[in-house]
C-alpha positions as a Markdown table, in Angstrom:
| # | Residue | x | y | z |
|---|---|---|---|---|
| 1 | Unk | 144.4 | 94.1 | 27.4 |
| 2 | Unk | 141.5 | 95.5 | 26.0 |
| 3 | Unk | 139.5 | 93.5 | 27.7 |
| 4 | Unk | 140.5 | 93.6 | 30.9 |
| 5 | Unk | 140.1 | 97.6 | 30.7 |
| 6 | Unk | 136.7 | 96.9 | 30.1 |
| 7 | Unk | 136.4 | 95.0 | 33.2 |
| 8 | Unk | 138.0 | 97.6 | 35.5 |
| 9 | Unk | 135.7 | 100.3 | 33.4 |
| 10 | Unk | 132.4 | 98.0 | 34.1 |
| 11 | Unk | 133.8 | 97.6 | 37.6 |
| 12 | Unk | 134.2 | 101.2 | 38.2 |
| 13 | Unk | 130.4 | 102.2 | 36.5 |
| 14 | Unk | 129.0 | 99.3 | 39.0 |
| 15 | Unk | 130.3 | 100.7 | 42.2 |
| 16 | Unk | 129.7 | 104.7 | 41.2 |
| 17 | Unk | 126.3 | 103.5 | 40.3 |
| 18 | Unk | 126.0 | 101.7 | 43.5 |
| 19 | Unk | 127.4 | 104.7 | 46.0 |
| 20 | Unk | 124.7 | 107.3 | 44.1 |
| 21 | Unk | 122.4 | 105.0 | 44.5 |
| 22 | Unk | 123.1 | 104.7 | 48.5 |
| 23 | Unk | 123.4 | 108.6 | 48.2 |
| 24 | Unk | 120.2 | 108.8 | 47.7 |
| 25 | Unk | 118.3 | 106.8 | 50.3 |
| 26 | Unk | 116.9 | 108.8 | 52.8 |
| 27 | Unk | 118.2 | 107.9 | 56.4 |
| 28 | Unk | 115.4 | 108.3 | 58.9 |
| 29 | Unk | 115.3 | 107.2 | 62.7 |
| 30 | Unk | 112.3 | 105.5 | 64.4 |
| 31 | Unk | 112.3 | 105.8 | 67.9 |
| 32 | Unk | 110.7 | 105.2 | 70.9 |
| 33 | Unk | 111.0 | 106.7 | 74.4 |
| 34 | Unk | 109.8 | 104.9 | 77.8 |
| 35 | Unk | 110.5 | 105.1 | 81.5 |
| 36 | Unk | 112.4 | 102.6 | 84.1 |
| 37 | Unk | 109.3 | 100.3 | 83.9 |
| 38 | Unk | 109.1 | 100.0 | 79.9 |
| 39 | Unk | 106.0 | 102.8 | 80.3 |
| 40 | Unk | 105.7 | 104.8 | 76.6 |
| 41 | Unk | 106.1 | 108.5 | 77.6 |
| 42 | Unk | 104.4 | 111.1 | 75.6 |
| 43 | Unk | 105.5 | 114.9 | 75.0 |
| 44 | Unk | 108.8 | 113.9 | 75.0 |
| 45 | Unk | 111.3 | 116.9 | 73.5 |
| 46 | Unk | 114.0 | 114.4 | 71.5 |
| 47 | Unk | 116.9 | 116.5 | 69.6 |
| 48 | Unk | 119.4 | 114.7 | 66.9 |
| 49 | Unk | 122.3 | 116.5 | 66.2 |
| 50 | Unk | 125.5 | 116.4 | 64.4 |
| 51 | Unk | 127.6 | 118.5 | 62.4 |
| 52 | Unk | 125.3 | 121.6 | 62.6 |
| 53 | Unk | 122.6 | 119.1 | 61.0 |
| 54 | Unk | 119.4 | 119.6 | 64.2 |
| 55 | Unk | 116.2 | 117.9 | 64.0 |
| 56 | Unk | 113.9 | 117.8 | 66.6 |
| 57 | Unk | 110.4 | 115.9 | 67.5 |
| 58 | Unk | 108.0 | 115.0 | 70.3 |
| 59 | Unk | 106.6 | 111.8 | 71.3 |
| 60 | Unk | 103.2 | 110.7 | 70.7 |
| 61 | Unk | 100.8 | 108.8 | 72.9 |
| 62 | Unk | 102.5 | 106.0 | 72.3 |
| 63 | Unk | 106.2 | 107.7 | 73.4 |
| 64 | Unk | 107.3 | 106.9 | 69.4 |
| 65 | Unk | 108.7 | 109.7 | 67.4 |
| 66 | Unk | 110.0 | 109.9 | 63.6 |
| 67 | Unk | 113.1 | 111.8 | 62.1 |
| 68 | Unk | 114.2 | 112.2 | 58.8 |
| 69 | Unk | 117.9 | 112.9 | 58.2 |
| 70 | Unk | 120.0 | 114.0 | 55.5 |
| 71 | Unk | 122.7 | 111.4 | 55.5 |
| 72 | Unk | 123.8 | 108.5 | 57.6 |
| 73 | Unk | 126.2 | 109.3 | 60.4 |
| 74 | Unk | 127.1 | 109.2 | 63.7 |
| 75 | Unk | 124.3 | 111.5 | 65.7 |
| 76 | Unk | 123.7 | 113.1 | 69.1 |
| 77 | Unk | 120.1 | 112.3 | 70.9 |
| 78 | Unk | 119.0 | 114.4 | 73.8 |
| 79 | Unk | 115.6 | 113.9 | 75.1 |
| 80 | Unk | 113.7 | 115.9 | 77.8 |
| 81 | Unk | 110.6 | 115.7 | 79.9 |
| 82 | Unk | 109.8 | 117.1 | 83.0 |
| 83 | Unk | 109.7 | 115.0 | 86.1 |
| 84 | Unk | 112.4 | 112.6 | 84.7 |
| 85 | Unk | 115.9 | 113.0 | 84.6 |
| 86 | Unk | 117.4 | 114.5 | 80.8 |
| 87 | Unk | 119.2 | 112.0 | 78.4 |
| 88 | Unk | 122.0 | 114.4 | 76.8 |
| 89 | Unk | 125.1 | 113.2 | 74.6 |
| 90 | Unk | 123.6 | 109.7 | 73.3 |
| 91 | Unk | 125.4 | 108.9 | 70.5 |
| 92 | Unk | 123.9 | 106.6 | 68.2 |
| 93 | Unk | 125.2 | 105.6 | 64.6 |
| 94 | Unk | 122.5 | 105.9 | 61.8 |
| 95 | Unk | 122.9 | 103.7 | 58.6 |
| 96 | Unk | 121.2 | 104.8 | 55.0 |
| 97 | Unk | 117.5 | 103.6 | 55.5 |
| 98 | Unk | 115.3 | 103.1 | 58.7 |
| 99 | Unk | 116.9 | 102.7 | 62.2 |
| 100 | Unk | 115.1 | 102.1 | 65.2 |
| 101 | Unk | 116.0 | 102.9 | 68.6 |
| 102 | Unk | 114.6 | 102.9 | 72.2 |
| 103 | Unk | 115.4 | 105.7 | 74.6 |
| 104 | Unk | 115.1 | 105.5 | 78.4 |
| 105 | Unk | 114.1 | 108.3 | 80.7 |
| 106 | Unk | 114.6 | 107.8 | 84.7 |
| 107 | Unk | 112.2 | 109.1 | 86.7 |
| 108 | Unk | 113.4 | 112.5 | 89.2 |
| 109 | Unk | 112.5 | 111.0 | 92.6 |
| 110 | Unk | 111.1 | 112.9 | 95.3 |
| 111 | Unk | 111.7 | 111.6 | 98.9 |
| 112 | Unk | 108.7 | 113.5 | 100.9 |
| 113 | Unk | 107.6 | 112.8 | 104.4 |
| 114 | Unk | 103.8 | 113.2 | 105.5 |
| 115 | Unk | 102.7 | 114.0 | 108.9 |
| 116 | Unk | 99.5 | 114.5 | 109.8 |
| 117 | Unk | 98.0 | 116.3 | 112.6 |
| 118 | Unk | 94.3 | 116.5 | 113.8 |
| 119 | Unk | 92.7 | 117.9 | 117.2 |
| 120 | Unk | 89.8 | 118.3 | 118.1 |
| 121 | Unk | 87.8 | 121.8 | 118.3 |
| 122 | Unk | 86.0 | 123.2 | 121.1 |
| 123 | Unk | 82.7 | 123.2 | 121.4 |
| 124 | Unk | 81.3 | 126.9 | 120.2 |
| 125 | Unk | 78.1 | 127.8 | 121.3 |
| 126 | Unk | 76.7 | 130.1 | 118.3 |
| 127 | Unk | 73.9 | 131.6 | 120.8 |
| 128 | Unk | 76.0 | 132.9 | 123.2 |
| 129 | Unk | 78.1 | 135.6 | 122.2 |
| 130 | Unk | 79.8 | 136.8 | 124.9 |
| 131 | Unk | 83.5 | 135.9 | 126.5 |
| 132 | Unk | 83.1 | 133.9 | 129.8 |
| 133 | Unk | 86.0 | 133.5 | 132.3 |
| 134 | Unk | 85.4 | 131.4 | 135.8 |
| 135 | Unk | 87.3 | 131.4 | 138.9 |
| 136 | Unk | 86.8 | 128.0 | 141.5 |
| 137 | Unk | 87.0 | 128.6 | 145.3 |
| 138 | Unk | 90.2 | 126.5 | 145.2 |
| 139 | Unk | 91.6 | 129.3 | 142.5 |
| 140 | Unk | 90.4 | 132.0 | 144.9 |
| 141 | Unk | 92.0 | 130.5 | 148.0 |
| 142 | Unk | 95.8 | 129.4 | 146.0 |
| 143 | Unk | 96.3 | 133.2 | 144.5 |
| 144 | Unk | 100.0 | 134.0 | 144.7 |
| 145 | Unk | 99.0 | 137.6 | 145.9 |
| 146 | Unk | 99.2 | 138.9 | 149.0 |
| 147 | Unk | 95.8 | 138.6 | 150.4 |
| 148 | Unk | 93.6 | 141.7 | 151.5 |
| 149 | Unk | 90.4 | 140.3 | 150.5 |
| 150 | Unk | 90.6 | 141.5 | 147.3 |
| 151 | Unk | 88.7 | 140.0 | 144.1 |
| 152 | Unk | 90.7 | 142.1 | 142.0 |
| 153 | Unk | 94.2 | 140.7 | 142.8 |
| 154 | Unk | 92.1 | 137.2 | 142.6 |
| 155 | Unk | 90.9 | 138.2 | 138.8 |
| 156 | Unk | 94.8 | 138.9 | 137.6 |
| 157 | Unk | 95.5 | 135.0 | 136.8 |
| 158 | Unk | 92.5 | 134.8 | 134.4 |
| 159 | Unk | 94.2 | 135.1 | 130.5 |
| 160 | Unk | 93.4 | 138.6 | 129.6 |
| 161 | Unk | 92.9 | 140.2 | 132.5 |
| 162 | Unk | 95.3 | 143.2 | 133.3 |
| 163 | Unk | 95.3 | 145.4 | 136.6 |
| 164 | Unk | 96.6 | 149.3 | 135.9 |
| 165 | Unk | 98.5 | 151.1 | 138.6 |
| 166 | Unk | 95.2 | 152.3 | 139.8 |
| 167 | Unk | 94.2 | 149.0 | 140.8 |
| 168 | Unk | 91.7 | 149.1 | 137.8 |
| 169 | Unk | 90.7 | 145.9 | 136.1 |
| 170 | Unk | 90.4 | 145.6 | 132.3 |
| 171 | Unk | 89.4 | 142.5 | 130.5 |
| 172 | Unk | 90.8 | 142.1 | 127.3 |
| 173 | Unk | 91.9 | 145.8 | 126.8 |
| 174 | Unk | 88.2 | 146.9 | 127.7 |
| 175 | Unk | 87.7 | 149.9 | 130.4 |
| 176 | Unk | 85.8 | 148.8 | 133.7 |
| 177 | Unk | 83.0 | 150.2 | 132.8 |
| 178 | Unk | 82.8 | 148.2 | 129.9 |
| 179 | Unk | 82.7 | 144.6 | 131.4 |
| 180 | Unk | 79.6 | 142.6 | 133.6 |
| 181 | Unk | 80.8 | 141.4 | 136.9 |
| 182 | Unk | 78.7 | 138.5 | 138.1 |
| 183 | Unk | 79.1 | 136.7 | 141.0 |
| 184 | Unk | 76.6 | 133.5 | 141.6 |
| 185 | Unk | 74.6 | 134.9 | 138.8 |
| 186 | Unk | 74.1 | 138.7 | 140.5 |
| 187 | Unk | 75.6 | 141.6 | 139.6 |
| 188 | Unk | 78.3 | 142.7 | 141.7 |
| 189 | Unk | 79.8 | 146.0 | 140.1 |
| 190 | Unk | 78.8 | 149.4 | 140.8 |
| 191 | Unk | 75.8 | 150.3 | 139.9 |
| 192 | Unk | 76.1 | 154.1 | 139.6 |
| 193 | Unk | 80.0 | 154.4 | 138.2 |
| 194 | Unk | 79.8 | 150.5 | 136.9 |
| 195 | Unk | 83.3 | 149.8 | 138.2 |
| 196 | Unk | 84.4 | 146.5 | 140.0 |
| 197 | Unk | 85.1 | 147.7 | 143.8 |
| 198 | Unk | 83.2 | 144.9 | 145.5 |
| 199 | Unk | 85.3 | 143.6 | 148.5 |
| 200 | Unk | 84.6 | 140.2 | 149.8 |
């Protein structure tokens, strides 16, 4: 009998001495984070919790990161980047020593369509710095005015060109006075008041 009770106590000493022993190995996880195409990402934000325990670490060049732990244990990862969808909830059970694991991020795809436009733009003469306007005969003879041998009801379809209820022209909000009426090259506004009242 007292034999076996030294068994039983050896037994017992042997197995206490084994689970302090286990106690006491560190538990650390060695990971590495890549994308869809096995590419290391680097900066990632990787979070282990459980139980109130939190570590966190980012990823190096390489996309590897290192935690230490307290204890073994079944753990939360989370891991974070932007541009790439977040990895949240991943459970992952830790035993006493090193553990290794690989975490995949997927890419955030963003569907864009491109269209591209070009056109050509006028000529700009830089010496001449003056608006110029032009009238054909065909312009003259097809104006949807009544006809009384008029230039000024011709000069109403040019863009900018307004007629007041005087009958006054005024080209681009300027006064009569203010604009050159030329006809062939020559003059054809008043020359004492400067107005346009040439009938042809």
């Amino acid at each position: 009998m007292p034999m076996r009770l030294w068994t039983i106590l050896a037994g017992a000493l042997c197995a206490s001495l084994l689970l302090a022993q286990q106690s006491n190995i560190s538990t650390s996880l060695n990971g590495r984070v890549v994308d869809e195409n096995s590419t290391p990402l680097a900066g990632v934000d990787v979070r282990v919790a459980a139980g109130g325990i939190e570590r966190r670490a980012f990823t190096d060049p390489a996309g590897q990161f290192q935690l230490d732990l307290p204890q073994a244990g079944t753990y939360e990862l989370f891991a974070s980047l932007p541009g790439y969808f977040d990895l949240q909830h991943w459970k992952e059970s830790l035993v006493p020593g090193n553990n290794e694991v690989t975490l995949t991020l997927n890419r955030v795809r963003d569907y864009l369509e491109s269209l591209n436009v070009s056109g050509v733009s006028p000529v700009i003469d830089m010496d001449k710095t003056v608006q110029e306007q032009q009238l054909t005969t065909r312009e003259l003879i097809d104006v949807p005015y009544r006809n009384n041998n008029d230039l000024r009801n011709a000069m109403r379809v040019l863009p900018g060109v307004v007629q007041d209820q005087n009958g006054g022209i005024h080209v681009n909000g300027a006064s009569e006075q203010q604009v050159l009426y030329m006809l062939d090259g020559f003059n054809i506004s008043d020359p004492l008041t400067g107005t346009f009242q040439t009938r042809l």
